[in-house]
C-alpha positions as CSV (number, residue, x, y, z in Angstrom):
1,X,-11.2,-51.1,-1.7
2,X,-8.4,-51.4,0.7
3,X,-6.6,-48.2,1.9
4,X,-2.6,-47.7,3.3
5,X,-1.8,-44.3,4.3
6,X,1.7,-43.6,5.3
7,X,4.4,-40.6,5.7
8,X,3.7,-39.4,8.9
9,X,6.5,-39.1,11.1
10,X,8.3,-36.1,13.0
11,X,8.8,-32.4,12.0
12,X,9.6,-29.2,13.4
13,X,6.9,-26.5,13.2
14,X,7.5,-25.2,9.9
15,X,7.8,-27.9,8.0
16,X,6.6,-29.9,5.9
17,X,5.4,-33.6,4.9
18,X,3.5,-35.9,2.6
19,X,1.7,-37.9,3.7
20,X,0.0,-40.7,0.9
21,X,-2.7,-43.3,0.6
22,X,-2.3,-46.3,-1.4
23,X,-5.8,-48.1,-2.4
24,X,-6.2,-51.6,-4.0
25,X,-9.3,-52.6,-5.7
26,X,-10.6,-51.9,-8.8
27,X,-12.2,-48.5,-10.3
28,X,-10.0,-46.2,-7.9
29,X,-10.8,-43.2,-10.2
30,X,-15.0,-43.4,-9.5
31,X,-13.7,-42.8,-5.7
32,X,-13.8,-39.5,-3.6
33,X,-10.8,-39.6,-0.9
34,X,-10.9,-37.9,2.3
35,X,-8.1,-37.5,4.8
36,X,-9.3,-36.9,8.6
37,X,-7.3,-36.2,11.9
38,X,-7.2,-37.4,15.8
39,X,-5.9,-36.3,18.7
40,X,-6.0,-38.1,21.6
41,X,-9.1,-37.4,23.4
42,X,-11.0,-35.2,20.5
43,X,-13.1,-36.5,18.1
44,X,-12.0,-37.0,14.8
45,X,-12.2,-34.0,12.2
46,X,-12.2,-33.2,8.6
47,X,-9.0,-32.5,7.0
48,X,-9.7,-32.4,3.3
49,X,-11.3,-34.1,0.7
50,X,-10.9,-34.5,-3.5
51,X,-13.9,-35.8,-5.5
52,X,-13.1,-38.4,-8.2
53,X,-13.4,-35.0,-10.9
54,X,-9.4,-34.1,-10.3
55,X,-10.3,-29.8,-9.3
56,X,-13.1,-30.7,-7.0
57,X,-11.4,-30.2,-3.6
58,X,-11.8,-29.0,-0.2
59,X,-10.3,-28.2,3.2
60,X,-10.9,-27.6,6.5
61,X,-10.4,-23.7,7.0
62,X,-7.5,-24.5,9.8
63,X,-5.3,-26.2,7.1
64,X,-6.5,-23.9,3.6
65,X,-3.3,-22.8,1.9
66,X,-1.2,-25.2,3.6
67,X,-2.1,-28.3,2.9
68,X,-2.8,-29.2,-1.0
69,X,-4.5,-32.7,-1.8
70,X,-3.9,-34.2,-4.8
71,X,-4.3,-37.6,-6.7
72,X,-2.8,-40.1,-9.1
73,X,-5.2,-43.1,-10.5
74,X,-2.9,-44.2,-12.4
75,X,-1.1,-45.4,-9.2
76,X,-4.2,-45.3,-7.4
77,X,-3.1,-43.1,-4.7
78,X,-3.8,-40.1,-2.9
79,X,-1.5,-37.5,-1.5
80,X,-2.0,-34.8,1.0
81,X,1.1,-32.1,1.1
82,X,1.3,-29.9,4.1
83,X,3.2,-27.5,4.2
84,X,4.3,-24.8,7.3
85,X,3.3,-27.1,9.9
86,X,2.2,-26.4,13.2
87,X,2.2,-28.0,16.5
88,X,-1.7,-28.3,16.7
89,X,-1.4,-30.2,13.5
90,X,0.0,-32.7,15.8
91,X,-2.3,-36.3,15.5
92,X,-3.3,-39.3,13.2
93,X,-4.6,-38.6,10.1
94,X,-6.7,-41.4,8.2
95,X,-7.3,-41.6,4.8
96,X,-11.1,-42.8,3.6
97,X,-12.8,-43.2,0.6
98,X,-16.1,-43.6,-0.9
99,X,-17.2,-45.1,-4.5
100,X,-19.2,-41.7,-5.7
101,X,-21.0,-40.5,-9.2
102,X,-19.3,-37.4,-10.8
103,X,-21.7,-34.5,-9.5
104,X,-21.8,-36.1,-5.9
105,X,-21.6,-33.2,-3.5
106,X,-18.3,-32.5,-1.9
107,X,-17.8,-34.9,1.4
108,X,-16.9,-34.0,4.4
109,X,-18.5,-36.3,7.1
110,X,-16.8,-38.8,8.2
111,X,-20.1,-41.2,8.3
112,X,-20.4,-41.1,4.7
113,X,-17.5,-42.5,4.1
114,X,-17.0,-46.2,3.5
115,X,-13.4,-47.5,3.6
116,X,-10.8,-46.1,5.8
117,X,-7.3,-46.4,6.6
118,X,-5.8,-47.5,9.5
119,X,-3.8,-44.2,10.2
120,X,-0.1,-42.7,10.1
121,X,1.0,-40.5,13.3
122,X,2.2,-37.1,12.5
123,X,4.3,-35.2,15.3
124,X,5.0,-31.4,14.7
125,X,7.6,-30.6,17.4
126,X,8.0,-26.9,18.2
């Protein structure tokens, strides 16, 4: 599978943004999709993650009850809403995915995912 994420662009602190990721390829539903975050000079981190059950969901604690991620196999896409947006949420976020079985455990590594995006910049300006 192939991914595209895109939205990211520039917001005041406050805002908000959504940002997507597109997949091609066959089977998109079987696949859990995981959205991660740079910033220059830091490792990348764990943003948040839904399962290929639509309910099975998770998030970092610095973005819970901000950020929602959602999905839509029909269009085979994945979308990631955040909401009252800070400056530290300031970097590149990257979509990934990962062909799973139903009861997989909830993801959150980044090594156990398979296919990534190549990344859209998001700039929270204060």
């Amino acid at each position: 599978v192939q991914l595209q994420a895109s939205g990211g662009g520039l917001v005041q602190a406050g805002g908000s943004l959504r940002l997507s990721c597109a997949a091609s390829g066959h089977s998109f539903s079987r696949y859990a999709v995981g959205w991660f975050r740079r910033v220059p000079g830091k490792e990348r981190e764990f943003v948040a993650v839904i399962m290929r059950s639509v309910g099975r969901v998770d998030y970092a604690d610095s973005v819970k009850g901000r950020f929602t991620i959602s999905r839509d196999n029909d269009k085979k896409t994945v979308y990631l809403q955040m909401n009252s947006l800070k400056v530290e949420d300031t970097a590149v976020y990257y979509c990934a995915a990962r062909n799973t079985i139903v009861s997989h455990p909830i993801i959150v590594r980044e090594e156990d995912y398979n296919y990534w995006g190549q990344g859209t910049l998001v700039t929270v300006s204060s």
